[in-house]
TORLUMKOL-494148 format. One line per field, with one value per atom (N, C-alpha, C): residue number from 1; z, y, x; atom name. Coordinates in steps of 0.001 Angstrom, whole numbers. Each point is the difference from the previous one (the first is absolute). Layout:
<sites>
num (NUM	...);
c3 (Z	...);
c2 (Y	...);
c1 (X	...);
atomo (CA	...);
</sites>
This chain:
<sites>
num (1	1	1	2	2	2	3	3	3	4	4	4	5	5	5	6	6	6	7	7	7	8	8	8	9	9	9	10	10	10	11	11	11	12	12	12	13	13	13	14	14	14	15	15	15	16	16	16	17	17	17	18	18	18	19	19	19	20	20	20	21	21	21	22	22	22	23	23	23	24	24	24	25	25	25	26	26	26	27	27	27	28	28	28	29	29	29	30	30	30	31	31	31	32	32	32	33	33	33	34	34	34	35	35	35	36	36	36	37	37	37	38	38	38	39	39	39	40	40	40	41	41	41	42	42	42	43	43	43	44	44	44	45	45	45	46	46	46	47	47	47	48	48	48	49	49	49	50	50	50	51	51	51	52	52	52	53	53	53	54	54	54	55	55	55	56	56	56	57	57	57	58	58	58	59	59	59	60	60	60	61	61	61	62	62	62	63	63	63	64	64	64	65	65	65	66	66	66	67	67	67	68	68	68	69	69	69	70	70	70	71	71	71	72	72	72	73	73	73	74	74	74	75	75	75	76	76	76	77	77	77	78	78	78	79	79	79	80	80	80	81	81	81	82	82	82	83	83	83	84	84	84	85	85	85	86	86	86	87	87	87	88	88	88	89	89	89	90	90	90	91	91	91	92	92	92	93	93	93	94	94	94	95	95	95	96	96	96	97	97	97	98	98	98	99	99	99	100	100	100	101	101	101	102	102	102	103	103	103	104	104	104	105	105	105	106	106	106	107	107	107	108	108	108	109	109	109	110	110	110	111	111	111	112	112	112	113	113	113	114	114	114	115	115	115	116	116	116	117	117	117	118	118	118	119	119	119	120	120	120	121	121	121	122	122	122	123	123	123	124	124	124	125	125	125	126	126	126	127	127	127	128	128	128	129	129	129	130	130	130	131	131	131	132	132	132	133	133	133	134	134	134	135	135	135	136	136	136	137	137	137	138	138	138	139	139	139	140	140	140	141	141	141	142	142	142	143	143	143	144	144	144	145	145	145	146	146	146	147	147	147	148	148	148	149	149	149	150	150	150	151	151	151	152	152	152	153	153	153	154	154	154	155	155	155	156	156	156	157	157	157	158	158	158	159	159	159	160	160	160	161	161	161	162	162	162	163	163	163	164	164	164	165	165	165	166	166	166	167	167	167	168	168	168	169	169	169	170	170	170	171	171	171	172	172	172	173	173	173	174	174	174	175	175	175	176	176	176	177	177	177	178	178	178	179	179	179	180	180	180	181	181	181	182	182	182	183	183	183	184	184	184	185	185	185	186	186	186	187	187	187	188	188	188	189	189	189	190	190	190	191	191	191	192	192	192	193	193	193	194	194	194	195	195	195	196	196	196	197	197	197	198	198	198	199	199	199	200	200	200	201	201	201	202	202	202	203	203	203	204	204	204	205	205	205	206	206	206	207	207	207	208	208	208	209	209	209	210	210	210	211	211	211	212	212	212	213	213	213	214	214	214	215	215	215	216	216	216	217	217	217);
c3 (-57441	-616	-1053	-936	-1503	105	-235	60	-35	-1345	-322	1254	570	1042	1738	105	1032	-223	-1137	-649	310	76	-168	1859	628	1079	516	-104	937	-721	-478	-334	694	69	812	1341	676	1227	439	-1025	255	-369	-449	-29	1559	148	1277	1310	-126	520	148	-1237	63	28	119	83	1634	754	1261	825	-553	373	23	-723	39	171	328	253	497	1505	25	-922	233	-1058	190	607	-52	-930	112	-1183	-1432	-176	-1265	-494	-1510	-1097	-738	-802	-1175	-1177	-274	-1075	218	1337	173	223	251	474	-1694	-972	-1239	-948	489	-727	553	1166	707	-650	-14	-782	-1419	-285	-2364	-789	1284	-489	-55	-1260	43	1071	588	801	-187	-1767	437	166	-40	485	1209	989	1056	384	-424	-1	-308	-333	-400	1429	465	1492	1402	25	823	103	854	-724	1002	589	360	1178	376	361	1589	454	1543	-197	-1264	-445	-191	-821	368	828	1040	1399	870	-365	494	-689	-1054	-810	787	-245	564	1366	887	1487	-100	-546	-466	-208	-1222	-445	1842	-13	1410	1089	476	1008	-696	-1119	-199	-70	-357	331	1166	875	1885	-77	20	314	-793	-848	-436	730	415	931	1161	583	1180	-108	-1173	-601	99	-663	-380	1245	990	1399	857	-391	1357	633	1237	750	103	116	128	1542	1088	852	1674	761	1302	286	868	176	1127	-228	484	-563	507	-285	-1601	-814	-1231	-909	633	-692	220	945	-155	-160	-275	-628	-1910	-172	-1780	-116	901	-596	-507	862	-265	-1861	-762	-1568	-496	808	-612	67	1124	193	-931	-347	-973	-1639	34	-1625	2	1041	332	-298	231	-5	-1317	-803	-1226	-1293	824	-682	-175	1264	96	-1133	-83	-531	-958	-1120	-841	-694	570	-486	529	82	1186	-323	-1478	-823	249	-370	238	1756	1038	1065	406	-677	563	-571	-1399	-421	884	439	809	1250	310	1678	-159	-944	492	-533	-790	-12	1219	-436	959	-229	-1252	218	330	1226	450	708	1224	705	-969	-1206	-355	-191	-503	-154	1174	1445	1081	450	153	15	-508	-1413	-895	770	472	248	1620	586	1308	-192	-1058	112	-950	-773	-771	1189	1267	984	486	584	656	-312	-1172	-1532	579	-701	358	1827	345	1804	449	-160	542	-557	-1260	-964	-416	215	-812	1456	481	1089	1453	669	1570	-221	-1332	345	406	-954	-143	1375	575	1374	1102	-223	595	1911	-873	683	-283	1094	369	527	851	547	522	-559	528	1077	449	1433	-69	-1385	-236	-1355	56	-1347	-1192	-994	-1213	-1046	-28	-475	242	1448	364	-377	93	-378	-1347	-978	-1177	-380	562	-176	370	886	717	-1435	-387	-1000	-1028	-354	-1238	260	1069	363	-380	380	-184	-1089	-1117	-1549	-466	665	-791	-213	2295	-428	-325	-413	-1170	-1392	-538	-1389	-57	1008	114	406	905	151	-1434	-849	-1324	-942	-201	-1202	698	1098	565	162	325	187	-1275	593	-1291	-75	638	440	-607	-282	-241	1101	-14	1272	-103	1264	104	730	-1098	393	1068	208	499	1325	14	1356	730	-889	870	294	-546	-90	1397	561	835	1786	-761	1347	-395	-708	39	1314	-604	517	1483	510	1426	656	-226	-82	231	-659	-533	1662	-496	941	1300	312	1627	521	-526	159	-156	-1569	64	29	-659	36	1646	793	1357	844	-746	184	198	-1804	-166	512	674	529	-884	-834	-1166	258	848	627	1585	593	1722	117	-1306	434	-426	224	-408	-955	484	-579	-1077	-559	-1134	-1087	59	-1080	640	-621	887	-546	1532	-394	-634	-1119	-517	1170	-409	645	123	1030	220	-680	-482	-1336	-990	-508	-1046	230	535	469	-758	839	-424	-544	-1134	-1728	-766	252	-372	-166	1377	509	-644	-100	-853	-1753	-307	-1242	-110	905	224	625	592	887	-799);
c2 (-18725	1009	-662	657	-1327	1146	-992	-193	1720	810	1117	1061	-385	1215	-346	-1564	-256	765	-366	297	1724	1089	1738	170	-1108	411	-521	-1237	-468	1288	957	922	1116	68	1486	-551	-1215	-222	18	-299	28	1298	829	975	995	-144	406	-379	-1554	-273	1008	137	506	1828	629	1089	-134	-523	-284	73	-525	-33	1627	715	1702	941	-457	1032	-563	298	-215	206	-922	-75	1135	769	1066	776	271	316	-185	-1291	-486	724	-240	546	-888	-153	-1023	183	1280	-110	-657	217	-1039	-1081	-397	-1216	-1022	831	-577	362	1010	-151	-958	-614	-795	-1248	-396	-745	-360	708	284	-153	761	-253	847	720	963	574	1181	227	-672	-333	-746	-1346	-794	-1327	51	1280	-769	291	864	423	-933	-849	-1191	-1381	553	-930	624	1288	804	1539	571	904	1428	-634	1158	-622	797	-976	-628	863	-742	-1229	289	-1542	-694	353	-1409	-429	1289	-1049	-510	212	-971	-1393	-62	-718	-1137	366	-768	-178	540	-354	-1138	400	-1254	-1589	631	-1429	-1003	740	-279	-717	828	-353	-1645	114	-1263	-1258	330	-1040	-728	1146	-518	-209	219	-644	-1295	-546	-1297	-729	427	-1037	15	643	5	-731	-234	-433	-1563	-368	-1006	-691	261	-615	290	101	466	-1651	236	-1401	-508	-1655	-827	-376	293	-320	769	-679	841	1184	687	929	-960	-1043	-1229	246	-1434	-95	399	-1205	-527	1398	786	1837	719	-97	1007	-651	-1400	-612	285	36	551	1294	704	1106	1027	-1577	502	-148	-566	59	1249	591	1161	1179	-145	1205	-144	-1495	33	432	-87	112	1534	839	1470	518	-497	329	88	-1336	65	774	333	646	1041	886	1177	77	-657	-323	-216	-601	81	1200	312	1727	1088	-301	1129	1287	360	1245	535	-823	676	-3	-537	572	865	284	1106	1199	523	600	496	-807	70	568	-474	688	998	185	1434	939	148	778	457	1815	705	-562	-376	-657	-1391	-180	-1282	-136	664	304	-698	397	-952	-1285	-388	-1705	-489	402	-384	-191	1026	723	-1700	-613	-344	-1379	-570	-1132	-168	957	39	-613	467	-3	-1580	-509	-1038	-1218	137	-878	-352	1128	-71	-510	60	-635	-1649	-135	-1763	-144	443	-602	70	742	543	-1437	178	-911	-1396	136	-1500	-877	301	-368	-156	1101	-51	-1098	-30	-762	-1758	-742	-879	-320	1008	270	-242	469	-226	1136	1480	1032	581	560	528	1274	423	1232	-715	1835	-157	648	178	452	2159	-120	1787	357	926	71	-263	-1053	-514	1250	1199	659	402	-180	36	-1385	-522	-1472	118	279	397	784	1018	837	-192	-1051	-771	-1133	-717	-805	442	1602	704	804	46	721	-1568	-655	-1340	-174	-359	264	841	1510	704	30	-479	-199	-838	-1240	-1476	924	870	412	1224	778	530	-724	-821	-1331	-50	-666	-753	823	1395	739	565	154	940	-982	-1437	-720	-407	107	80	-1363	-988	-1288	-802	-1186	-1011	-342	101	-724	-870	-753	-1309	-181	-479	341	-1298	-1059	-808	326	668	-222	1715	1003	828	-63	-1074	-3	-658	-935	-655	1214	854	883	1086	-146	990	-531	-1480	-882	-71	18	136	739	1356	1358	102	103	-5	-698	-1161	-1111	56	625	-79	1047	1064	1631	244	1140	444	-1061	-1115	-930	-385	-593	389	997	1200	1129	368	-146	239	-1057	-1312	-851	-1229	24	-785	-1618	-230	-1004	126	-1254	732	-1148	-1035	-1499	990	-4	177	-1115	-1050	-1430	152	285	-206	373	813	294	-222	-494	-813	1369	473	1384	-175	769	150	-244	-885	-419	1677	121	1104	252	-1232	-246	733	-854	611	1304	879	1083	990	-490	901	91	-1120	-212	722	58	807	1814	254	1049	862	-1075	703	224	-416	614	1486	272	1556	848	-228	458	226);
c1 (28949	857	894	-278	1003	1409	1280	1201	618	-343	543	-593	-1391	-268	877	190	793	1652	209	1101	513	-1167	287	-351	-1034	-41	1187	942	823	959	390	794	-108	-1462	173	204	-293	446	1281	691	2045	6	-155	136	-547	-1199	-481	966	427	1138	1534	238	1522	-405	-658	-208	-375	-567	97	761	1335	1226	658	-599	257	-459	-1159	-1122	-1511	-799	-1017	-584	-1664	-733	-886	-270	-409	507	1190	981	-50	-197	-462	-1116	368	-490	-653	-1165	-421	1221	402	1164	1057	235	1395	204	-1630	119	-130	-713	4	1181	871	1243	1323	-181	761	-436	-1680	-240	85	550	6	-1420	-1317	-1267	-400	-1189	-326	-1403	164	-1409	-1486	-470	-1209	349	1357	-546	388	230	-467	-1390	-801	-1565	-653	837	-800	89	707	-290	115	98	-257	-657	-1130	-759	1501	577	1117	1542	121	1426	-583	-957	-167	-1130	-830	-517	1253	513	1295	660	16	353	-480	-1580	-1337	345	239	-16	1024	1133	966	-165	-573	-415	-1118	-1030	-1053	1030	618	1000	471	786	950	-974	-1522	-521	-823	-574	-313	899	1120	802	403	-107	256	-1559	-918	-681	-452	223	12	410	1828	411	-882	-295	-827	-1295	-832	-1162	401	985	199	1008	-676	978	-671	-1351	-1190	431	-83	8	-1202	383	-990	-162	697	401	-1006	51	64	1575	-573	1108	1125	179	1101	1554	561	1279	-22	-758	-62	-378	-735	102	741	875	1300	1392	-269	1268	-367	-1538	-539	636	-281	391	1751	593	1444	-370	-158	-79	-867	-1128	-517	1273	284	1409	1071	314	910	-318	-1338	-895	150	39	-737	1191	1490	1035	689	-346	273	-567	-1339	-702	1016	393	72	1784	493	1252	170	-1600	370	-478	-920	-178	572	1357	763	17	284	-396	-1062	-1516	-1067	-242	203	288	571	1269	1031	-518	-816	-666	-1136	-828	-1297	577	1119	468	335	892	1224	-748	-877	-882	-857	122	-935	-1714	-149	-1085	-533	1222	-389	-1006	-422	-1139	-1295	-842	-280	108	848	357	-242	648	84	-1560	-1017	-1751	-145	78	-408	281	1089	373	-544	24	-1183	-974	-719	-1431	-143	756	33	224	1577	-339	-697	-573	-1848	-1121	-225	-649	92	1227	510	-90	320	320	-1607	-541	-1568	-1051	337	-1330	502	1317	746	792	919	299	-181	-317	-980	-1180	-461	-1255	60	1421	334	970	240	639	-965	-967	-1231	602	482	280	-1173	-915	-855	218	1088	443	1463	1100	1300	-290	1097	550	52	-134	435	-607	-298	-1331	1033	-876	179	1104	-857	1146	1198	751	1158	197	-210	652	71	-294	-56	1184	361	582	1328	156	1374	527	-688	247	424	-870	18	1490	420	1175	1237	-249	882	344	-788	-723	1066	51	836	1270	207	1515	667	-562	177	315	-903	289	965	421	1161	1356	129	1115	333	-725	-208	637	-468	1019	1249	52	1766	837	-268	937	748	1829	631	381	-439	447	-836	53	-1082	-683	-1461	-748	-523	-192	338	-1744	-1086	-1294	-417	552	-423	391	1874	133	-441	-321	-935	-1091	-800	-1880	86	1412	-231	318	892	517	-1329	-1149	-726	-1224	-207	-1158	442	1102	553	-279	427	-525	-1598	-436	-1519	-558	368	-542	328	823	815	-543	-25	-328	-1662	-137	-1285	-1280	282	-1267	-154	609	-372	-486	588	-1053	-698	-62	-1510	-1215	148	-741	-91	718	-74	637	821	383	178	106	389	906	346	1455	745	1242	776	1157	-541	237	157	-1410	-562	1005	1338	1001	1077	877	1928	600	277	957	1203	605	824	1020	1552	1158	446	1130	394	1278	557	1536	-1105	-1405	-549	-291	-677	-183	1266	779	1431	87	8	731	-805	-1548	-871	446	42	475	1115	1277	882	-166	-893	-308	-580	57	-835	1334	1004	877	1482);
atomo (N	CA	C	N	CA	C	N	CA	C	N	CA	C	N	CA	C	N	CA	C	N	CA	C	N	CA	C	N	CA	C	N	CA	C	N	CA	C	N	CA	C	N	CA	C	N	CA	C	N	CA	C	N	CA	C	N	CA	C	N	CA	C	N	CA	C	N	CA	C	N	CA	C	N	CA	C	N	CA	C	N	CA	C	N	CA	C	N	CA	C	N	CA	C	N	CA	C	N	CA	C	N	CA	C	N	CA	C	N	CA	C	N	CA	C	N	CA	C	N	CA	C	N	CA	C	N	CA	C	N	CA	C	N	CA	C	N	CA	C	N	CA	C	N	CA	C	N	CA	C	N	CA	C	N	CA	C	N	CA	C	N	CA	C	N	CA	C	N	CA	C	N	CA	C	N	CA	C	N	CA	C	N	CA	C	N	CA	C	N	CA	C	N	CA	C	N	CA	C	N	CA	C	N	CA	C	N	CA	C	N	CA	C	N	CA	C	N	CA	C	N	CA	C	N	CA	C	N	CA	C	N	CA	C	N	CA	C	N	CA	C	N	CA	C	N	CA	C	N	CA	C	N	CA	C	N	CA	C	N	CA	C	N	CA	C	N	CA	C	N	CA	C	N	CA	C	N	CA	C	N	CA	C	N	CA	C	N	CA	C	N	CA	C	N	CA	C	N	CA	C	N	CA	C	N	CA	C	N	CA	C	N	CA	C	N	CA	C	N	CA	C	N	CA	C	N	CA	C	N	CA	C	N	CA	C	N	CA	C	N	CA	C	N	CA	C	N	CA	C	N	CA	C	N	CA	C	N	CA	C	N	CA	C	N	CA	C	N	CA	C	N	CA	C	N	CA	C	N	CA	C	N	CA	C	N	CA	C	N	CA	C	N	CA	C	N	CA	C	N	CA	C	N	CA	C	N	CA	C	N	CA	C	N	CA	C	N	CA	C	N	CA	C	N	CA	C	N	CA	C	N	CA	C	N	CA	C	N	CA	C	N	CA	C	N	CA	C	N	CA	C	N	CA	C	N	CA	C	N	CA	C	N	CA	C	N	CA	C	N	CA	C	N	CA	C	N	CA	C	N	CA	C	N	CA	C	N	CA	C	N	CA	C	N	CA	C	N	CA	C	N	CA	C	N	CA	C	N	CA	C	N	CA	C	N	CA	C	N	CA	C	N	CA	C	N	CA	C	N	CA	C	N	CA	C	N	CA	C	N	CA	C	N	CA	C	N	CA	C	N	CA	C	N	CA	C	N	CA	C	N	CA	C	N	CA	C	N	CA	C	N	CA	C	N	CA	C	N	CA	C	N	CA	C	N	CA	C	N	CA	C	N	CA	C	N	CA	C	N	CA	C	N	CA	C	N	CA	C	N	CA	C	N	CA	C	N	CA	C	N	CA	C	N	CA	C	N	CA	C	N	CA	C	N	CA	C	N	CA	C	N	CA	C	N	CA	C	N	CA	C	N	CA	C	N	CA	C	N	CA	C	N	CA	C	N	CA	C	N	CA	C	N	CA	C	N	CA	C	N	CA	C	N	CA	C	N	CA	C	N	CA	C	N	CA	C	N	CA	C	N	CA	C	N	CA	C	N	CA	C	N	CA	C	N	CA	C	N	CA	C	N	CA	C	N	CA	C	N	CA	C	N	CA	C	N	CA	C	N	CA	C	N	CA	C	N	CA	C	N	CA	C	N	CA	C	N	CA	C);
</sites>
């Protein structure tokens, strides 16, 4: 995409943005969304064939990006210590992701047409966990059919990218990836059959815990 067409699409996106802020996108209009932008109706015909292609559009954007990080952090590992001490850095990558596109997240959520995005990032986990990760896991069968497990992560997923735009605070990605991996690790991955040490992760201190804690309180 050369400079001037990045240039009219990153416009109608702040714009799609700040009209968000006043009105679902259902609501939205192509006129308003190109008079918020200072662009006339065919350039945005020129990168969208209507407004819910563009919020395909921007959902596409968003889901390939989480999944890169996820691509690019497939483990090399057994499902051991040495893989769930790796994956505290995918959580922190997944996090930053989500933070630095907090706009186009908060867009994708608070929208009534989130239900897609969400559909979209389901089926994209599954994608990666099914064909890219279980195999290198050398997971053959969980404990509870693959698509609930799917759907638990994909639920996790979301509320990482909702955390990410409401918080009015700075977050602190290292030291939640670590109260996430605790979590994760202490709880549903035992669960789901996925570990049976409990060893295998040093529970969060209960001073840390707290300090954690009161950032939410």
């Amino acid at each position: 995409m050369d400079r001037r067409k990045r240039k009219s699409r990153k416009a109608i996106f702040d714009a799609c943005v700040e009209l968000s802020k006043e009105k679902d996108f259902q609501n939205m209009t192509v006129n308003e969304i190109v008079d918020r932008a200072d662009l006339n109706r065919g350039t945005f015909y020129l990168h969208f064939a209507d407004k819910f292609d563009m919020m395909n559009s921007f959902e596409d954007e968003m889901i390939e990006k989480i999944k890169d990080v996820l691509v690019n952090n497939i483990p090399k590992e057994n499902f051991d210590k040495q893989f769930i001490q790796s994956r505290y850095n995918t959580v922190v990558y997944i996090l930053k992701c989500y933070e630095e596109n907090k706009e186009l997240v908060q867009l994708l959520m608070s929208s009534s047409h989130s239900t897609s995005f969400q559909t979209k990032l389901r089926e994209t986990l599954k994608r990666v966990l099914v064909d890219k990760i279980f195999p290198k896991l050398e997971i053959n069968a969980l404990t509870i059919p693959t698509d609930l497990f799917i759907i638990f992560f994909t639920s996790i997923s979301l509320n990482l990218a909702e955390y990410t735009y409401q918080s009015e605070e700075p977050i602190n990605n290292e030291y939640l990836a670590k109260f996430l991996i605790n979590v994760i690790f202490h709880g549903p991955a035992k669960t789901l059959g996925l570990i049976v040490d409990n060893n295998l992760v040093p529970s969060m201190a209960e001073d840390e815990f707290q300090l954690f804690v009161k950032q939410f309180t």
